[in-house]
C-alpha positions in Angstrom: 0.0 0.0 0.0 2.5 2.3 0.7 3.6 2.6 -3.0 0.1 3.8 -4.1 -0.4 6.8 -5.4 -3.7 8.4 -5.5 -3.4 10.8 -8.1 -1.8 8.7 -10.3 -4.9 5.5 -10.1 -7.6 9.1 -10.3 -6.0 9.9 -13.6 -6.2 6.3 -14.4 -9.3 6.1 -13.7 -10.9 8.8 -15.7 -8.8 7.8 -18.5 -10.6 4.3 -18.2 -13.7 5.8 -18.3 -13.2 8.1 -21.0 -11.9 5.3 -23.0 -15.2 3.1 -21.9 -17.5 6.0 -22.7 -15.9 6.2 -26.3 -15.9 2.3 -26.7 -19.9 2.4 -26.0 -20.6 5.1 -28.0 -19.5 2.8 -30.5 -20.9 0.1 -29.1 -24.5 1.5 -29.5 -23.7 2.7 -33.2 -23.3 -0.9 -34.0 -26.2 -2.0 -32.1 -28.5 0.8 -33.2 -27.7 -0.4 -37.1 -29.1 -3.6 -35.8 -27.1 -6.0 -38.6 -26.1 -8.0 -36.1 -24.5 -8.4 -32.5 -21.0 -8.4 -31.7 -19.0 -11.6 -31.3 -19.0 -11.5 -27.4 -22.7 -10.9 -27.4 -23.6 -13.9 -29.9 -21.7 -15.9 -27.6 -23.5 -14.7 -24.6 -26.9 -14.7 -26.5 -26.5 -18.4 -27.5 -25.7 -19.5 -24.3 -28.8 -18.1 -23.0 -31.1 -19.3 -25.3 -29.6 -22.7 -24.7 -29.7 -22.5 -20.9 -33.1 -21.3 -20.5 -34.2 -23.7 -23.5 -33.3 -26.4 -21.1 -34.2 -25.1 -17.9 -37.1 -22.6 -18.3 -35.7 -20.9 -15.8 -37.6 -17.6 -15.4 -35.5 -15.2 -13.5 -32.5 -16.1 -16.3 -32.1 -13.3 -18.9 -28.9 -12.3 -21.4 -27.7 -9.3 -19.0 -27.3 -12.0 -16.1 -25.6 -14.2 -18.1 -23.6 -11.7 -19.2 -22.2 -10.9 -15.7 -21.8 -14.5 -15.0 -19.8 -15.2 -17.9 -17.8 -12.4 -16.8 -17.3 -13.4 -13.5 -15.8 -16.7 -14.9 -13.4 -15.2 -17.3 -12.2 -12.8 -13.8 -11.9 -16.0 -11.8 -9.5 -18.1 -15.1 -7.7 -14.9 -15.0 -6.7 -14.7 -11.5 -6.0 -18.5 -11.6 -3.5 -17.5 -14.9 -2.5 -13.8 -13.7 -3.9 -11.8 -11.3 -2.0 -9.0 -12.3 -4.8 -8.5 -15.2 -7.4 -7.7 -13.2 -7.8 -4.4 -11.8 -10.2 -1.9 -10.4 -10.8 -1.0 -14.2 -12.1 -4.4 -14.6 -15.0 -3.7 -12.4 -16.1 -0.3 -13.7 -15.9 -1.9 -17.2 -18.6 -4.4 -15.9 -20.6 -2.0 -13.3 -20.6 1.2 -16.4 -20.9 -0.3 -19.8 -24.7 -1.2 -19.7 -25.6 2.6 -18.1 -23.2 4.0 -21.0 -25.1 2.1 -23.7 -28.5 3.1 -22.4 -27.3 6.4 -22.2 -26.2 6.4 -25.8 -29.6 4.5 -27.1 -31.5 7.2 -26.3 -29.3 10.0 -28.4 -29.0 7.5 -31.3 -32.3 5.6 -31.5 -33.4 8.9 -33.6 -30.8 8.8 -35.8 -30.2 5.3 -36.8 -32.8 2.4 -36.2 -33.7 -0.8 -38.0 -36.1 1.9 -40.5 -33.1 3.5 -41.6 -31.9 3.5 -44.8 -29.1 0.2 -45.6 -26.8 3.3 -46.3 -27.3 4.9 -42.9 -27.0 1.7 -41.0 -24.2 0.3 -42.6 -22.4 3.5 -41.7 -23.2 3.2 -38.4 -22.3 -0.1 -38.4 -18.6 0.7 -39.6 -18.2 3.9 -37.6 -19.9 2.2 -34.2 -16.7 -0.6 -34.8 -13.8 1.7 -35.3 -15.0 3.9 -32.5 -15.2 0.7 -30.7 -11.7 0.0 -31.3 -10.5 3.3 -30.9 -11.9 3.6 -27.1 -11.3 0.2 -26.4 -7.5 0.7 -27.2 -7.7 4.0 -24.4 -9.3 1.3 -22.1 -6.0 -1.1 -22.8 -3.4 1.7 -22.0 -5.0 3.0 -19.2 -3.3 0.6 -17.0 -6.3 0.5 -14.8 -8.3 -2.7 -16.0 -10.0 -3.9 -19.4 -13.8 -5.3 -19.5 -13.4 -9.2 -19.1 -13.9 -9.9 -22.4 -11.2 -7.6 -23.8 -9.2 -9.6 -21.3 -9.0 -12.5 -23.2 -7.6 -11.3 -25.8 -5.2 -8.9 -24.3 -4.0 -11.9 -22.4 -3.7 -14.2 -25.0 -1.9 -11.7 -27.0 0.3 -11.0 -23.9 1.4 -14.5 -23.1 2.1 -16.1 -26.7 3.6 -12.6 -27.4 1.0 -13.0 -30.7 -0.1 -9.4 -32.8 -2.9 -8.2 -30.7 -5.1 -7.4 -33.9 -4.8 -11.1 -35.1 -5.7 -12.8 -31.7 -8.6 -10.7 -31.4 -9.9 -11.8 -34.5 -9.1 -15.4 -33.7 -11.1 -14.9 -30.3 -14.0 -12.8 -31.9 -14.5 -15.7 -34.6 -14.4 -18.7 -31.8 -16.8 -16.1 -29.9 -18.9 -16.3 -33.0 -18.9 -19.8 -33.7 -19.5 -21.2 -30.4 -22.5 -19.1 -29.8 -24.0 -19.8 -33.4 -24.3 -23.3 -32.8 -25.9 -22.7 -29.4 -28.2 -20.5 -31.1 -26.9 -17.2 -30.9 -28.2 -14.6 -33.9 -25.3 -13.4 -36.7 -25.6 -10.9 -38.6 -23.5 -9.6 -41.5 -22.9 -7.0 -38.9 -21.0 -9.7 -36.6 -18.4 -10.8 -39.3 -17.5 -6.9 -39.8 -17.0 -6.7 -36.3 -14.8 -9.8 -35.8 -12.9 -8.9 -38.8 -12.7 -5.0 -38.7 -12.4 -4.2 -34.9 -8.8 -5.7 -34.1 -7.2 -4.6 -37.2 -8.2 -1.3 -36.1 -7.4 -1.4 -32.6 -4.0 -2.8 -33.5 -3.4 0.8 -35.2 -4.7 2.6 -32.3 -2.9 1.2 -30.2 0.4 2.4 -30.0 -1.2 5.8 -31.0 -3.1 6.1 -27.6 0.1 4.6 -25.5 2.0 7.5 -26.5 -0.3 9.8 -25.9 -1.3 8.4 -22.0 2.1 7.9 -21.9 2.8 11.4 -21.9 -0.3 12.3 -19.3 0.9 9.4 -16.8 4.3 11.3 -16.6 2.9 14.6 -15.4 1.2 12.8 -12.9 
């Protein structure tokens, strides 16, 4: 304890959450285009639909999956590195649903499923490269990542891989797993599995620099 330094983890912090704010706003541009979910959230949809297929359990829905899925990727992470998981990793968890609601309700008048195919498609490709642009702030904040981002990150981290390819690798396995448990894909889903660590992987190095140079005034 006596090497933490408060000011240092605040600017961390809202970093993080600028970062997450940014990363939902694109988030809900690729929802809002409604072409499809994202990879994690086919994933997370599938295994729904298949649990409460075979349960009927009534009080299950996709946000409590969602958090218990989650939960299980923090717990195999502090079994493989504990030093991933962070404060950051919590606020990813607790904010990103507020963020997204917040953002539906500024968008849903702008782009909707009665849009034009030219409207939604851009918001489809703007909502992932904003996606990958806060998500990359997220990553350099040194505060946390959400605990999907983790898996990648940490893949990427231990085989010493290109983060842009593993994410793509994990975004398709996301994909595939939860279309044959009945998740929905969308054209939508492939752009994002394909599009979104490409992206980041250019972003990336851009944003260390510049947190970089904000963490050293600190």
């Amino acid at each position: 304890m006596k090497d933490f330094n408060l000011k240092k983890w605040t600017v961390k912090v809202i970093v993080l959450m600028i970062g997450l704010t940014i990363a939902h706003l694109g988030c809900t541009l690729f929802i809002q285009s409604n072409l499809g979910n994202d990879p994690y959230n086919v994933l997370i949809q599938g295994l729904f639909r298949t649990i409460q297929g075979a349960t009927g359990w009534s009080f299950l829905t996709h946000g409590r999956v969602h958090v218990v899925i989650c939960f299980i990727i923090i717990v195999v992470l502090l079994i493989v590195d504990k030093s991933y998981i962070k404060i950051g990793t919590v606020l990813c968890m607790i904010f990103g649903g507020p963020i997204i609601d917040m953002f539906t309700v500024v968008l849903k008048g702008i782009v909707n499923e009665n849009s034009s195919m030219v409207v939604r498609f851009i918001a489809l490709a703007l909502g992932c490269v904003i996606l990958a642009y806060g998500m990359t702030i997220v990553i350099k904040s040194d505060c946390g990542t959400g605990p999907n981002d983790l898996v990648a990150v940490v893949i990427s981290d231990k085989s010493k891989k290109n983060f842009g390819v593993i994410r793509i690798v994990v975004d398709i396995t996301f994909v595939v797993i939860g279309f044959l448990l009945s998740g929905t894909v969308g054209i939508g889903t492939v752009v994002c599995a394909f599009l979104v660590g490409p992206v980041a992987n250019v972003f990336m190095p851009i944003n260390e620099r510049i947190i970089g140079k904000i963490y050293e005034k600190v």
